[in-house]
FIGUNU-992892 format. One record per residue: z, x, y of N, C-alpha, C in turn. Coordinates in steps of 0.02 Angstrom, whole numbers, plus 50000, padded with zeros to 5 digits. Each point is the difference from the previous one (the first is absolute). Layout:
% residues N
ZXYZXYZXY
...
% end
This chain:
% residues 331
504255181247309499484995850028500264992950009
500344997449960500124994349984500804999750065
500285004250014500404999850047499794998350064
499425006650031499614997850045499624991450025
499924997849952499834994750006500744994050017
500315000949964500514996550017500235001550066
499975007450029500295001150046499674998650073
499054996049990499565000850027500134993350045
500044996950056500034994250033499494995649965
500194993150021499434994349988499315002250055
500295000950059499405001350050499655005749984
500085005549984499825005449987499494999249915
500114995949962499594998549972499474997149999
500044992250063499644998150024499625003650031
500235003050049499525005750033499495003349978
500185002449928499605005449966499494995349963
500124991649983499524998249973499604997450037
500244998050071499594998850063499455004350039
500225005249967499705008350013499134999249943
500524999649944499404999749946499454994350013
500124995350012499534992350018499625003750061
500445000850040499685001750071499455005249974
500045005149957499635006350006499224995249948
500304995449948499314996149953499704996150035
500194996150054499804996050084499455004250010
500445004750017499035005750030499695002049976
500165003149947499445001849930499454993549991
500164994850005499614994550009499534997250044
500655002650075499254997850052499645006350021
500085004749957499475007650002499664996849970
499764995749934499555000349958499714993950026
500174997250053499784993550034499924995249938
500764997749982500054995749928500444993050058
500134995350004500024994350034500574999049976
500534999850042500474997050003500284991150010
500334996949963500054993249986500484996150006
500204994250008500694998850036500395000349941
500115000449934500424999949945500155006950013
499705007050014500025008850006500555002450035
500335002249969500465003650028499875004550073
500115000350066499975001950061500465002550040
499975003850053500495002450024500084995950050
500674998150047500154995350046499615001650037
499935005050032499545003150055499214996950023
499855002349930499174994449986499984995049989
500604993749973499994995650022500214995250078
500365003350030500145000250047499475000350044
499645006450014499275001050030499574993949982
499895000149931499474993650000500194993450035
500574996949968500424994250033499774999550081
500165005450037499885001450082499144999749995
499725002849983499395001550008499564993249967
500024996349963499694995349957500234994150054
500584999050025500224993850042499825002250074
499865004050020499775000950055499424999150012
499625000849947499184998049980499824991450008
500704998649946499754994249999500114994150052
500725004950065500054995550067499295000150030
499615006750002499664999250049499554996649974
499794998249956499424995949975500234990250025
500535000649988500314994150023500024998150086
500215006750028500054999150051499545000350052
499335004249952499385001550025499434992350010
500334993049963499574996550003500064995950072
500535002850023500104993450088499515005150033
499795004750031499685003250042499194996149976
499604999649962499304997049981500054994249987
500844994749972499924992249990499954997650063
500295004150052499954997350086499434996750003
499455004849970499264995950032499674996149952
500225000749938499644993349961499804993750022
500464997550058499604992050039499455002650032
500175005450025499555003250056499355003950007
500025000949927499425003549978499374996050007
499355005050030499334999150050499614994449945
500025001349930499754994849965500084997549932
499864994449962500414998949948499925007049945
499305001850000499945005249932500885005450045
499905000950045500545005750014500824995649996
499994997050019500674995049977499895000349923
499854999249970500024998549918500075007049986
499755005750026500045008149981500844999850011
499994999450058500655003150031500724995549955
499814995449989500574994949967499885001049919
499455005149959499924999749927500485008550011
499815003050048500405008850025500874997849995
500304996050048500655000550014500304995949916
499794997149988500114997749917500065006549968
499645004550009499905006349958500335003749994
500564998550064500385007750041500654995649971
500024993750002500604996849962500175001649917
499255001649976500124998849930500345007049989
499605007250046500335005849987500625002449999
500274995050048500714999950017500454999649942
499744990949970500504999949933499695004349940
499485001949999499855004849945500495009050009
500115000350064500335006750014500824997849987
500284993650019500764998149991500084999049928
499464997449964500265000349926499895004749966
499755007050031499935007449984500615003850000
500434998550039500585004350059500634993949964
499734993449985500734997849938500115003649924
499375002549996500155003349946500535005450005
500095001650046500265006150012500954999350034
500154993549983500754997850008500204996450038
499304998650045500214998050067499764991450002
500384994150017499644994549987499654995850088
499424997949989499685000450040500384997550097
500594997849952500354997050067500085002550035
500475007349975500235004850011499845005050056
499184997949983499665005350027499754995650058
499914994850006499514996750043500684997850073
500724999649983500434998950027500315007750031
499745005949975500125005950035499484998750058
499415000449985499594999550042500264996650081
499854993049970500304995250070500645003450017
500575002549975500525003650018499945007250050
499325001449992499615006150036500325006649971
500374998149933500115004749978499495004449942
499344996650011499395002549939499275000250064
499785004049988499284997950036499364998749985
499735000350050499105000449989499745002850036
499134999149973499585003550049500055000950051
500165005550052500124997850084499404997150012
499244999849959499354999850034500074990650002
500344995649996500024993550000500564998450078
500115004750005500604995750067499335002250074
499434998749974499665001950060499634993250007
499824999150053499604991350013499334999949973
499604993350036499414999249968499764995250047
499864999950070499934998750047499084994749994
499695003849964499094998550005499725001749932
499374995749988500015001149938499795006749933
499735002550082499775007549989500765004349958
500564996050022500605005249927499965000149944
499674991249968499854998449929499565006449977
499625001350044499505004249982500135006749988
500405002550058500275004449998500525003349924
500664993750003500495000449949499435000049929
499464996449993499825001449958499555006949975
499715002450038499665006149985500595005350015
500385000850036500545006150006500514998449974
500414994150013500805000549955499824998349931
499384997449973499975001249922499675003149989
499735003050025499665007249984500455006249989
500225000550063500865003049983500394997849927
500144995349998500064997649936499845004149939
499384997250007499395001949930500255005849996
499865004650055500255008549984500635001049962
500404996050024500945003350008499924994049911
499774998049982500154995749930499565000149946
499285003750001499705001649946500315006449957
500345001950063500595006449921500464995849969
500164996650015500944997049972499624994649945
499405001149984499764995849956500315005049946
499915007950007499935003649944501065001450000
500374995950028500645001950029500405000049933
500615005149988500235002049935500404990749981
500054997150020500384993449978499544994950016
500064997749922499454995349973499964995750039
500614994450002499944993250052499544999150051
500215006850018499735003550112499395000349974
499655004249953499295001750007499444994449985
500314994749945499474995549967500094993450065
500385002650038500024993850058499464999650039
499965008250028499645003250030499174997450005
499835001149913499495002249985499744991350042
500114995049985499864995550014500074996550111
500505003350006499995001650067499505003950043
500075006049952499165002550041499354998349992
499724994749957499514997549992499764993950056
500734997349996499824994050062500015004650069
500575004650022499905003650063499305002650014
499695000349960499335000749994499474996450047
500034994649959499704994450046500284999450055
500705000950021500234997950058499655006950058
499975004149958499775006550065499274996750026
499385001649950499634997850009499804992650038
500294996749995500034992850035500285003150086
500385001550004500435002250043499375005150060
499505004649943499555004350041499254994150012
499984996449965499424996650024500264996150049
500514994850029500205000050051500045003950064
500255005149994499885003850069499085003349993
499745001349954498955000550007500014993250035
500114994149993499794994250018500034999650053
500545003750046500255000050067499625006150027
500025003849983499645005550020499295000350014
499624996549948499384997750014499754993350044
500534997950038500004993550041500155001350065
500114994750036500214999950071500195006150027
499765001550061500765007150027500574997250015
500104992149976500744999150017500225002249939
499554997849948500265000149934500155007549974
499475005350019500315006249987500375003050045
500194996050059500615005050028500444996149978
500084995949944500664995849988500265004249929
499385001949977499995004049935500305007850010
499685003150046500465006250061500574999150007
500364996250020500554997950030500544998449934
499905001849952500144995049959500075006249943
499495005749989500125006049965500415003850070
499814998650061500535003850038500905000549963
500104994549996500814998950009500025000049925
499665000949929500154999849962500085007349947
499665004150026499795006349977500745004149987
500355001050042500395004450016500524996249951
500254993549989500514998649947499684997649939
499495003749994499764998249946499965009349970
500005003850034500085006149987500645000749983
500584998350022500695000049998500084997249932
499744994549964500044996449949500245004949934
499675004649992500205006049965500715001349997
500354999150052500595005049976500005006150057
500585001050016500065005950040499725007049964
500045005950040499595004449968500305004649947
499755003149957500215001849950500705004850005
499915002950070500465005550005500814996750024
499744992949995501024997150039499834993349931
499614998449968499984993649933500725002949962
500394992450014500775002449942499734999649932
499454997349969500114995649931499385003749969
499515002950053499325002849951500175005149941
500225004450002500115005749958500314997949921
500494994750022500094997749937499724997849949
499654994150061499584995749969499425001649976
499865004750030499295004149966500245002749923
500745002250001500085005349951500074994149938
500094992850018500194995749949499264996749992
499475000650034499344998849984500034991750031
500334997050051500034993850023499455001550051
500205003050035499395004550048499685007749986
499314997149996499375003049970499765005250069
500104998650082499725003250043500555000750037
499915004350066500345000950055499974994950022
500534997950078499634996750060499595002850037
500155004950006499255005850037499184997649964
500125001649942499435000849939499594992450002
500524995449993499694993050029499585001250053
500414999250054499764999350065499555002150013
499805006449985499375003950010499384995949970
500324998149936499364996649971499584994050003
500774996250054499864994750036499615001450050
500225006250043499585000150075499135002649982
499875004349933499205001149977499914994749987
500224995349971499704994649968499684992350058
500615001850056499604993750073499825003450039
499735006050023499895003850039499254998049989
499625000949975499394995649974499864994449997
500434995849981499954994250004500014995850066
500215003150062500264998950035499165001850052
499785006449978499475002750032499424994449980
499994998549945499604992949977500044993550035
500574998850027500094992550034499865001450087
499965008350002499835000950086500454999050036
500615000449972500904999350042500045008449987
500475000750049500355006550019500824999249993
500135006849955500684999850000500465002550007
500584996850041500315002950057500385007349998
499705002149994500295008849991499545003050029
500065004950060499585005350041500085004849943
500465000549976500055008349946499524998449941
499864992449988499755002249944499375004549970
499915005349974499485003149975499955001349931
499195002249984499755004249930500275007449987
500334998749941499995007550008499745002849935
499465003750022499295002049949500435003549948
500525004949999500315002249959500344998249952
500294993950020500594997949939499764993150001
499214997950032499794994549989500304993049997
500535001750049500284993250000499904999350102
500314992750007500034997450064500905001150024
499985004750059500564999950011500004996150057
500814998250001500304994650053500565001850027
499974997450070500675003250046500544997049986
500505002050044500644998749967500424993549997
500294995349972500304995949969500644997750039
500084995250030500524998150030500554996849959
500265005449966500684996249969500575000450027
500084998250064500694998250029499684989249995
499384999350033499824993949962500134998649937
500065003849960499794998149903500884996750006
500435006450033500694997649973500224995450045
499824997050057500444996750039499814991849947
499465000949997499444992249959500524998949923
500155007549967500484999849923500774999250032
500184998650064500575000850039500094991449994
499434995850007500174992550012499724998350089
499665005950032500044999850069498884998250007
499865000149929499344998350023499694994250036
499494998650024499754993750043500074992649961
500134999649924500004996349982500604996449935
500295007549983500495000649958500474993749984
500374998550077500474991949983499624996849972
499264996850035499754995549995499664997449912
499935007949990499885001149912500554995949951
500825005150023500464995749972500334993349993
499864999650065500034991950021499694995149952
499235000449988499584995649970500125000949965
500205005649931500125000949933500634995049980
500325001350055500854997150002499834993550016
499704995550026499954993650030499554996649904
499535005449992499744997349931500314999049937
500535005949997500395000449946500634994150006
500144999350058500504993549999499654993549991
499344997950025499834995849988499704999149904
500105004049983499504999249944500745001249939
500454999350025500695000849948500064992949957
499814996050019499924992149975499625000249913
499565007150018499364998349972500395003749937
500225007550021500365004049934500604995649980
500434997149999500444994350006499554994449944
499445000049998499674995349958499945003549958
499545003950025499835005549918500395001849954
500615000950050500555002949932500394994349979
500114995450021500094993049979499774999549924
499064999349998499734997849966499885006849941
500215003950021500105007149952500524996849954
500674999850034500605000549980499954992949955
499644995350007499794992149949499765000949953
499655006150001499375002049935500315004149957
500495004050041500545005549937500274994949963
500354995150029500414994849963499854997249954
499294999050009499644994549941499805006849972
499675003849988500155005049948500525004549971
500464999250022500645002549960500124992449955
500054993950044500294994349941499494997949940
499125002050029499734999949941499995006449963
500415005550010499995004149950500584999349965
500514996650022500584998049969499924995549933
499454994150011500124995049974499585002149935
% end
């Protein structure tokens, strides 16, 4: 026995104890027991999260230029003060999701400099414009509604950081949906300029807001895993569906129509089905070729250089405060 071992490689031991961790890893997220950044993990799942947690937290970042556009512009102060207390909100999620995803090895630079590098992404549902104010309305009842759906599971998500972020993220997306749907009622119940601005407006937004999900389950590289590691709780199918019952009504309430001839009831499986999905759009938009994509990176990139002065201070005044507490712990 004792030969064997000697005769056994360093890797080959590793292996077998990498084997063993890996196999108490899942025994764990079977029993839906929460994994922690001190916990031993497999690269794989950290890796996934890392990608998945910073991609969250670009688009929340990147999601605030499409609705800060109209903060001057907004119809009146209560809605200027909404819309400017919202994009604060989508900022705070951001650094609450980057100091989720540092836990996990990665330091926030890192990640925010892949990004601008276009080597990390985001939501494609942000490289789309916002032309009238009827999008505020829009982005708010469908792209956080979408939201709400695709992030009230990852509250329950097997790694602690990701889920307790969550929990607090979907409370404010909350308000932002709702705010977002009394806006377009407001329009809807007004002018016929005002509800064909509100029309016009779920026109062009519907369809990448369906896409928001994720491609479909049968070509998704990352679902299967991620389900099996309990990071993801649903399909993208399983979402989506629950997204399209859930405004299909809502939608019949505001007296807008939505843009799908296919869409129907189907008394049997009681859900609302919808026609088919243009994802040669989904990928050209995750390609960098969407209507608005440069213009996204651009501003992130024009902000992050201007605002280097500011981290340059901070860590200045970091690096002053270690000093005086190391020499008063010296003394």
């Amino acid at each position: 026995m004792y030969t064997q071992a000697l005769n056994t490689s360093e890797a080959e031991v590793v292996h077998v104890e990498d084997a063993q961790r890996a196999a108490h890893f899942q025994a764990r997220i079977n029993v839906d027991d929460r994994i922690e950044p001190n916990d031993w993990m497999p690269a794989a799942y950290r890796k996934t999260l890392t990608r998945q947690i910073s991609q969250h937290a670009h688009s929340e970042i990147v999601g605030m230029l499409p609705e800060g556009n109209w903060i001057t512009r907004a119809p009146t102060l209560r809605r200027k003060a909404a819309l400017l207390a919202k994009v604060q909100d989508e900022c705070g999620h951001g650094l609450y999701l980057y100091a989720a995803a540092e836990t996990l090895g990665s330091s926030r630079e890192e990640l925010y400099d892949a990004m601008l590098a276009g080597k990390a992404k985001y939501s494609s549902i942000f490289n789309y414009p916002t032309p009238t104010w009827a999008d505020i309305g829009a982005i708010g009842w469908l792209v956080d509604g979408a939201a709400i759906m695709n992030q009230i599971p990852l509250c329950r998500c097997s790694y602690g950081p990701y889920a307790r972020a969550m929990i607090r993220v979907c409370k404010e997306e909350s308000f932002h949906q709702r705010q977002g749907y009394e806006i377009m009622l407001t329009l809807s119940r007004g002018t016929e300029e005002q509800k064909a601005m509100a029309q016009d407006a779920l026109n062009r937004w519907w369809w990448p807001c369906l896409m928001m999900f994720g491609p479909p389950d049968n070509v998704s590289q990352h679902s299967d895993q991620s389900t099996a590691w309990k990071i993801k709780r649903f399909s993208n199918d399983d979402l989506r569906q629950k997204f399209v019952d859930a405004t299909v009504p809502q939608a019949h309430y505001l007296g807008l129509t939505l843009p799908d001839a296919d869409l129907k009831f189907n008394e049997a499986t009681k859900h609302w089905e919808y026609g088919a999905i243009d994802w040669d759009e989904f990928k050209q938009v995750l390609a960098g070729n969407g209507p608005c994509n440069r213009d996204r990176i651009a501003a992130r990139r024009k902000a992050h250089d201007e605002g280097a002065w500011v981290r340059e201070a901070a860590a200045a005044y970091a690096a002053k405060q270690q000093a005086r507490s190391t020499a008063a712990a010296a003394a």
